[in-house]
TIPA-493720 format. One line per field, with one value per atom (N, C-alpha, C): residue in three letters; atom name; y, z, x. Coordinates in Angstrom, 1 decimal. Layout:
REM residues N
code <- [ALA,...]
site <- [CA,...]
c2 <- [Y,...]
c3 <- [Z,...]
c1 <- [X,...]
This chain:
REM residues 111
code <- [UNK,UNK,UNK,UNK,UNK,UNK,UNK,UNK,UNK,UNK,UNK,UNK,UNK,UNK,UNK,UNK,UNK,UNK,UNK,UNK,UNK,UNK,UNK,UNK,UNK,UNK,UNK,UNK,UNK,UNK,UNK,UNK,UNK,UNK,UNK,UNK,UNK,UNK,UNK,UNK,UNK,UNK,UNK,UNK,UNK,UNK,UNK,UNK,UNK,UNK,UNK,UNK,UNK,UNK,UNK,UNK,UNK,UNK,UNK,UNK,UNK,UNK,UNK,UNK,UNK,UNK,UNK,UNK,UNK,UNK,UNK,UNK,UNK,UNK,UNK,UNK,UNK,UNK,UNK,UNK,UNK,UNK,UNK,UNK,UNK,UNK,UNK,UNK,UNK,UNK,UNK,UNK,UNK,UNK,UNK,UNK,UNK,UNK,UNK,UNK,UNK,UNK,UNK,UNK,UNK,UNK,UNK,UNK,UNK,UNK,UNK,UNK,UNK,UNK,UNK,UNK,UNK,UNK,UNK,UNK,UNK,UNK,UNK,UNK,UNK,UNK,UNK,UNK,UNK,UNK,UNK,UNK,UNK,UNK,UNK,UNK,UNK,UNK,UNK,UNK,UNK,UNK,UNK,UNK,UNK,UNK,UNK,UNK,UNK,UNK,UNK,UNK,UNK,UNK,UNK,UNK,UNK,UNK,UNK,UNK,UNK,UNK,UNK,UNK,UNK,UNK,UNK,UNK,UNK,UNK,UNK,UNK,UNK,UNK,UNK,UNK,UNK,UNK,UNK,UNK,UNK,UNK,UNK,UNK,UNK,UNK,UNK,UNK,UNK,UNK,UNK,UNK,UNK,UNK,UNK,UNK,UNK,UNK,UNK,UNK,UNK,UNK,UNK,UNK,UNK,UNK,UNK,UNK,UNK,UNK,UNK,UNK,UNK,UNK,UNK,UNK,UNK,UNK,UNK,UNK,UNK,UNK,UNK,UNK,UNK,UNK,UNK,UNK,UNK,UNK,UNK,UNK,UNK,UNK,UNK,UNK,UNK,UNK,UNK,UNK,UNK,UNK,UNK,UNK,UNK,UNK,UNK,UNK,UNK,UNK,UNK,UNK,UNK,UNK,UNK,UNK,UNK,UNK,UNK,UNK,UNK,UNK,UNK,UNK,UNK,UNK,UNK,UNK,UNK,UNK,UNK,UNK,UNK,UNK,UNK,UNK,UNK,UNK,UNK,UNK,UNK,UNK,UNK,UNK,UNK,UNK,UNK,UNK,UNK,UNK,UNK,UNK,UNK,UNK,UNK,UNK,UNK,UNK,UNK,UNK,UNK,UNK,UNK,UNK,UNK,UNK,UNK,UNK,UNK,UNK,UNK,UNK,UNK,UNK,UNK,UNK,UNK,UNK,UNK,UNK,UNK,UNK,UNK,UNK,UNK,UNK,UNK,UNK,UNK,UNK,UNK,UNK,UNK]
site <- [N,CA,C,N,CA,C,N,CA,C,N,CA,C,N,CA,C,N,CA,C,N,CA,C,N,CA,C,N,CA,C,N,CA,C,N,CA,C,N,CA,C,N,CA,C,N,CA,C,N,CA,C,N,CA,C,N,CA,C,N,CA,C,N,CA,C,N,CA,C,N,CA,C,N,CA,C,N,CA,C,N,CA,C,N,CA,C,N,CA,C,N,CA,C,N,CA,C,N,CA,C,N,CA,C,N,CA,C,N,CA,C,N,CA,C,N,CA,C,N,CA,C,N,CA,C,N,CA,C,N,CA,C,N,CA,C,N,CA,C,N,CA,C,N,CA,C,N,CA,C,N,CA,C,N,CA,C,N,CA,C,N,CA,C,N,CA,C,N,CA,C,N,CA,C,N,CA,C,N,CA,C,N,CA,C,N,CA,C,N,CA,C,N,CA,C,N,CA,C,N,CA,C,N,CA,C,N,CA,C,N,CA,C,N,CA,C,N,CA,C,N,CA,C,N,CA,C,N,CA,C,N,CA,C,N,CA,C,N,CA,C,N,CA,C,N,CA,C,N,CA,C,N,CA,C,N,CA,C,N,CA,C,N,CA,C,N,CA,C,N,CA,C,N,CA,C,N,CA,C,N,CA,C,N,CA,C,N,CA,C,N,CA,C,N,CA,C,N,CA,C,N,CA,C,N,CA,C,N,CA,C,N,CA,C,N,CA,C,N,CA,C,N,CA,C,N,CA,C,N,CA,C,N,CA,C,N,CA,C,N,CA,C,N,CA,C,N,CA,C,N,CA,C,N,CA,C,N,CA,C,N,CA,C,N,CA,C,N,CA,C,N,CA,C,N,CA,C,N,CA,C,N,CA,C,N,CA,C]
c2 <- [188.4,187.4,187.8,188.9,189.7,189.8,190.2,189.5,188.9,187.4,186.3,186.0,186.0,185.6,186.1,187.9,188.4,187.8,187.5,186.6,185.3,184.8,183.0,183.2,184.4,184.6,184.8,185.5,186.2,184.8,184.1,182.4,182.0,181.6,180.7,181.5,182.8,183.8,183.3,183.2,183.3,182.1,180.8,179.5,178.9,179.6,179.7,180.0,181.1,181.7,180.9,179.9,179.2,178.1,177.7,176.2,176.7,177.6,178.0,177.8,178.7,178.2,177.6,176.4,174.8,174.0,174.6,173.5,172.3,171.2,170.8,169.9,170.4,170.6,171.8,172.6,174.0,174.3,175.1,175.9,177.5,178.1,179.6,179.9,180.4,180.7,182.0,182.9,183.9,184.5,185.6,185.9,186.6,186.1,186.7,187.5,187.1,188.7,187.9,188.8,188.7,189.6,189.1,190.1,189.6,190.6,190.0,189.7,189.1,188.8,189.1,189.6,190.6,189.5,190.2,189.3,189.1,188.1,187.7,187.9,188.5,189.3,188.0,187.1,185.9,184.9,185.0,184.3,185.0,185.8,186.7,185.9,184.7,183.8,184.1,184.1,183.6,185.1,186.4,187.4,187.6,186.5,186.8,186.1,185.9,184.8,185.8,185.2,185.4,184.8,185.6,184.8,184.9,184.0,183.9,183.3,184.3,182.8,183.0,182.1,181.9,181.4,181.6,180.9,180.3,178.6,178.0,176.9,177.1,175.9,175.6,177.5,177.9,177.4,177.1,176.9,177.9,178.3,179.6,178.9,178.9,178.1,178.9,178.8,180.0,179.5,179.9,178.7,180.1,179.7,180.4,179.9,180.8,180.6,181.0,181.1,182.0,181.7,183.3,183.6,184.6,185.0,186.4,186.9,188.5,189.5,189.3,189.2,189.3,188.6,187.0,185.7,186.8,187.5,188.1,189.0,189.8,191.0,190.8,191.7,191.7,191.3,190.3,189.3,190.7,190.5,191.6,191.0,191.0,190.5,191.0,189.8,189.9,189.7,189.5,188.9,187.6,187.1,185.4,185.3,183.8,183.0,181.7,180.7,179.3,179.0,177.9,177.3,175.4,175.0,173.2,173.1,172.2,172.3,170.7,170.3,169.0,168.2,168.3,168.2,167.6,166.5,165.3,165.8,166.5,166.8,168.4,168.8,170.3,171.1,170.7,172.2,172.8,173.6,174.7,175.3,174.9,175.5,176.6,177.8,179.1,179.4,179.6,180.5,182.0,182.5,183.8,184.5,185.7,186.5,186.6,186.9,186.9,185.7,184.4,182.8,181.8,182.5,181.0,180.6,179.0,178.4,178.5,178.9,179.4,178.3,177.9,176.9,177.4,177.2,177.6,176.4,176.4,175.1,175.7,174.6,175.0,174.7,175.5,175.7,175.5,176.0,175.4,175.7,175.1,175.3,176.1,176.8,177.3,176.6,176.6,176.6,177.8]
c3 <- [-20.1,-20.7,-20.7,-21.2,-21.1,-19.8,-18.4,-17.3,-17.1,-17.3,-16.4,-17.2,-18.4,-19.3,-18.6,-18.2,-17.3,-16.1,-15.3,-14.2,-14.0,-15.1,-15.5,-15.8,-16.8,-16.8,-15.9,-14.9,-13.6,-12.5,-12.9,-11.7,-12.1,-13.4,-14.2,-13.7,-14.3,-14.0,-12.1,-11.6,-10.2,-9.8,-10.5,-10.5,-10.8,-12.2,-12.5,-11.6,-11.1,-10.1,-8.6,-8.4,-7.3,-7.3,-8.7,-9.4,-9.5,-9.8,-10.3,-8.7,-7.8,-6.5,-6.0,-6.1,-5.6,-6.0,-7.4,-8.4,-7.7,-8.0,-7.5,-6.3,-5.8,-4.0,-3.1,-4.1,-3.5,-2.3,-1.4,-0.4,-0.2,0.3,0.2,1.5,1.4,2.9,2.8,4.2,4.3,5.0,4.3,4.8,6.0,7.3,8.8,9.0,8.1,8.7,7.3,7.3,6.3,6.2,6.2,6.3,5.9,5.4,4.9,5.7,5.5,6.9,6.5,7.0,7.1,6.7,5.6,5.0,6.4,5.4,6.6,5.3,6.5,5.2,5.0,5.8,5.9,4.5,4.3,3.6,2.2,1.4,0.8,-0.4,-0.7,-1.7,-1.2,-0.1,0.8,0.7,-0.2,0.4,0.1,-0.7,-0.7,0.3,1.5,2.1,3.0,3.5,4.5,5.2,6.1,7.0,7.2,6.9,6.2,7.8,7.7,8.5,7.5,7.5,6.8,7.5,7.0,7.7,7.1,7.3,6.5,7.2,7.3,8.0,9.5,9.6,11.8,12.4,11.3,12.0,11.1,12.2,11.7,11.4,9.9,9.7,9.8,10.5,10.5,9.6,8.7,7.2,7.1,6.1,5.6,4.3,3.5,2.2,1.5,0.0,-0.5,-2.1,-2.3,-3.8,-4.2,-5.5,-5.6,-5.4,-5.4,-5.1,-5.8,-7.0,-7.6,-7.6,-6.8,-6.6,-5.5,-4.8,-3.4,-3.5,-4.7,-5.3,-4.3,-4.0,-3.5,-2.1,-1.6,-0.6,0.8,1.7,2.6,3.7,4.6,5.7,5.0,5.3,4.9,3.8,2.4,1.3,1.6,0.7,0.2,-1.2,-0.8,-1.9,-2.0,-3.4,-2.9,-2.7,-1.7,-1.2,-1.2,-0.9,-0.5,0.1,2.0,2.5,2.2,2.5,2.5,4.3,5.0,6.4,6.6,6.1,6.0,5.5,4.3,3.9,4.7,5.4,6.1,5.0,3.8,3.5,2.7,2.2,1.5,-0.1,-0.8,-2.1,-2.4,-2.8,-2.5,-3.9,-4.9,-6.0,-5.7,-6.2,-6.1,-6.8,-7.0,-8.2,-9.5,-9.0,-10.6,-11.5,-10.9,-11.6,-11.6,-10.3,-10.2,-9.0,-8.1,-7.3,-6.0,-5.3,-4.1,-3.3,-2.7,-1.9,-0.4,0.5,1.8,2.8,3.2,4.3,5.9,5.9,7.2,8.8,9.7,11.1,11.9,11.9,12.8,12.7,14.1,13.5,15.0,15.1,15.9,15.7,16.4,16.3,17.0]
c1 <- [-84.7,-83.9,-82.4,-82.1,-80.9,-80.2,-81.1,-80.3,-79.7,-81.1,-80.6,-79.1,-79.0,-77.8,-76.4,-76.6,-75.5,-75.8,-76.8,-76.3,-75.6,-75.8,-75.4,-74.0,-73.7,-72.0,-71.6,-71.8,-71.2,-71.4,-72.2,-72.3,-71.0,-71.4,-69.7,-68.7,-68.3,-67.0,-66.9,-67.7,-67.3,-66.8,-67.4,-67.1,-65.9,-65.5,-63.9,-62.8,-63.3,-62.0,-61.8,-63.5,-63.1,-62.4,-62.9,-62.2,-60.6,-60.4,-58.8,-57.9,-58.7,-57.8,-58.2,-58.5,-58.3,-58.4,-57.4,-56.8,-56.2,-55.8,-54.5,-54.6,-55.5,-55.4,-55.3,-54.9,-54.5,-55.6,-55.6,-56.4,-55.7,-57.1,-56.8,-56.0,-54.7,-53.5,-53.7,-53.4,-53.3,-51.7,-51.6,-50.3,-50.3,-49.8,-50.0,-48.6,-47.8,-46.4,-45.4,-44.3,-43.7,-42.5,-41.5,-40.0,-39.2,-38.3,-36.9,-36.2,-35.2,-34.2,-32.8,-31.9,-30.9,-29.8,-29.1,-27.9,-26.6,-26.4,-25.6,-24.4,-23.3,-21.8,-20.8,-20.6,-20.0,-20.6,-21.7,-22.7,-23.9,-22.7,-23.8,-25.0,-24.2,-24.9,-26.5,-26.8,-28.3,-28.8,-28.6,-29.2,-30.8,-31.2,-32.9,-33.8,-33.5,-34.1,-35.6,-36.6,-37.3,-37.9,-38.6,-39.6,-41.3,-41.7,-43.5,-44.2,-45.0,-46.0,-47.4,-47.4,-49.2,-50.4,-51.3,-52.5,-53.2,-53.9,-54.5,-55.2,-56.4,-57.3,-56.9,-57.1,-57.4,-55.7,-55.0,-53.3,-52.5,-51.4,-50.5,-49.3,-48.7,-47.6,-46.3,-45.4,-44.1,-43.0,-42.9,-41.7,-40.5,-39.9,-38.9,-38.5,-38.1,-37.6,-37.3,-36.2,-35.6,-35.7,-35.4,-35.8,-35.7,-36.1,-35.5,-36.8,-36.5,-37.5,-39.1,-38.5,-39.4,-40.9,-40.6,-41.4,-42.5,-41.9,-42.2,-43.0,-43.0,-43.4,-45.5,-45.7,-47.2,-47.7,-46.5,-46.8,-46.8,-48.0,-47.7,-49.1,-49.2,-49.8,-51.5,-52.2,-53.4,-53.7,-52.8,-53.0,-53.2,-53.9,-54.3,-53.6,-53.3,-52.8,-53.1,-53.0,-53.8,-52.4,-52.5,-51.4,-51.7,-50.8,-50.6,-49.7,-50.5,-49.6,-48.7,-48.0,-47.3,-46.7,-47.6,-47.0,-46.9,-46.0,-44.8,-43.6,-43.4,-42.3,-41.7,-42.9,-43.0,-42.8,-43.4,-43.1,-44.8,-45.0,-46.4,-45.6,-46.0,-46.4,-47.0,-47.2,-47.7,-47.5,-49.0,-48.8,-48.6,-47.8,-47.0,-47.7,-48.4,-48.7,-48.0,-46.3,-45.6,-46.1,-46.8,-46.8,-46.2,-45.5,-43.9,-44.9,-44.7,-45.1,-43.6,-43.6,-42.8,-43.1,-41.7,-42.0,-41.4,-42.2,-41.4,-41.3,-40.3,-40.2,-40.9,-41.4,-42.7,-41.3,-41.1,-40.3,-40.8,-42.4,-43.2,-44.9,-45.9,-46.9,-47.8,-48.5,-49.5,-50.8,-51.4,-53.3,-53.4]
């Protein structure tokens, strides 16, 4: 009896976490490269900017977008995140670990 009860928690607990990332609409993206991009001295306002490609439903999205470090904190090739793409407005929604929602404008797309 004692079991089955830890296995029924551990069904639910697992069910939560799937329900959590695809809240929304969200779907699970993967992070395929990730770098900062080099200040430009003419233009220092822009010094947190980068460049993302992500991966999500067998297409490689290549975006860009800016923020402070902090949003970025974890982000490194092969992490997952739930994401939304918007491919009319070209842009992806990306919950961030710190708990902000990061928005990157999509440049272009691979299959």
């Amino acid at each position: 009896m004692k079991t089955r009860s830890i296995a029924l928690a551990c069904c639910i607990s697992i069910a939560a976490v799937l329900a959590y990332a695809q809240d929304e609409g969200f779907q699970t993206a993967q992070v395929v490269s990730f770098e900062k991009v080099g200040q430009n001295e003419q233009h220092p306002e822009s010094a947190d900017r980068y460049k993302i490609a992500m991966r999500m439903n067998g297409a490689v999205y290549v975006c860009k977008a800016e923020g402070p470090i902090t949003d970025f904190m974890g982000w490194s090739p092969g992490k997952q995140f739930p994401a939304k793409l918007d491919e009319k407005e070209k842009t992806m929604l990306v919950k961030s670990p710190s708990g902000n929602t990061v928005q990157l404008n999509v440049t272009s797309k691979k299959h």
